[in-house]
N, C-alpha and C positions, 0 to 999 in steps of 0.2 A: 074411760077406764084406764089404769096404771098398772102396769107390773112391777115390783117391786123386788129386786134380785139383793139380799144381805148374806155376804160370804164373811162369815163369825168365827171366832174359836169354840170349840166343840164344848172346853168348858163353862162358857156363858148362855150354851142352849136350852137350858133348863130356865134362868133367869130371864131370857130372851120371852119364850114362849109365857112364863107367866105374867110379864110385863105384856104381851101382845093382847091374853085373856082380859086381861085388867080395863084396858079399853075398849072389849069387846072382840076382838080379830081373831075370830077361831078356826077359817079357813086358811091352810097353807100348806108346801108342801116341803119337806126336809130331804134334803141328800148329803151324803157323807161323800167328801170332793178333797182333794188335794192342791197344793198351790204354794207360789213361792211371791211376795212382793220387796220391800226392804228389809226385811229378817236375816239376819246373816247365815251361812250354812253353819252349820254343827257338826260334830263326830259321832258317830253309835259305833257300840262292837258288837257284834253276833258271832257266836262260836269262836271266838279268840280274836277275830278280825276285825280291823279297823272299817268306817266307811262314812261316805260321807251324807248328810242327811243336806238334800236340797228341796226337797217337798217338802210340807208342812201338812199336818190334817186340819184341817176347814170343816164346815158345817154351810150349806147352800141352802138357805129359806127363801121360798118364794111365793109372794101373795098376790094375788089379783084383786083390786078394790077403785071404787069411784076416787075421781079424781079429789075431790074434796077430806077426804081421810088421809091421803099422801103425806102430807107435811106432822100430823101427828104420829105416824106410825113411824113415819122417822124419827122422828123426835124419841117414840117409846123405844127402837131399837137401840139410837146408840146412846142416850142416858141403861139401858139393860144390860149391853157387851162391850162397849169401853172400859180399857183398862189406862189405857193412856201408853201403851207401849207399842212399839212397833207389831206389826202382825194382828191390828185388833180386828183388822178385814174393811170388805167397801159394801157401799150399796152405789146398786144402779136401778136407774129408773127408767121404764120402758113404754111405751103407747101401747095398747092393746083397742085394734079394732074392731073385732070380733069375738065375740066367744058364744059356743055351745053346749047344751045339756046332752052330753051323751046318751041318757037314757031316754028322753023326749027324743030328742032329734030337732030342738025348735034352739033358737035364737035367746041366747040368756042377758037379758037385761035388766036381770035383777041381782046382779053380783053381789049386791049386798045382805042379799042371806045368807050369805057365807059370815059376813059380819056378826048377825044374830044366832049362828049353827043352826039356823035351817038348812034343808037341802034344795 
């Protein structure tokens, strides 16, 4: 099993996720993350005052899947949130040794119900 960490622009998480649907990946989980990589800073004003914007909002997706789906689901993310500009974000890939069904309590080896949105 693979963990799959894509940190996106928030405006291509809608396109993201239905590209992930499309090949079936309906298990995942989203958080709302800030972050700065070769983007250059910016200026904002609030209240009359100047400042300077060195975070960026991001969007954090993260999938857990057999290793054998890896290479597609990359493939579907960044043909879904490329823009070709800086800041389009990265994916990192993880080993995952274990995983559990919280509700059982037993050993999940079937990850890939999450694939087909079984639970």
């Amino acid at each position: 099993m693979k963990k799959i960490e894509a940190i996106i622009r928030p405006e291509k998480l809608t396109e993201t996720i239905k590209g992930l649907k499309n090949i079936g990946i309906t298990g995942f989980t989203v958080s709302q993350v800030v972050g700065r990589g070769k983007q250059k800073d910016s200026q904002g004003v609030y209240r009359g005052k100047n400042y300077k914007v060195t975070l960026r909002p991001k969007v954090k997706l993260e999938i857990v899947l057999s290793d054998y789906l890896v290479e597609l689901t990359i493939k579907k993310i960044v043909d879904s949130a490329q823009t070709g500009e800086d800041g389009d974000g990265k994916i990192y890939i993880y080993p995952i040794l274990e995983a559990y069904n919280i509700r059982t309590g037993k050993a999940d080896y079937d990850i890939d119900d999450l694939v087909n949105g079984e639970d």
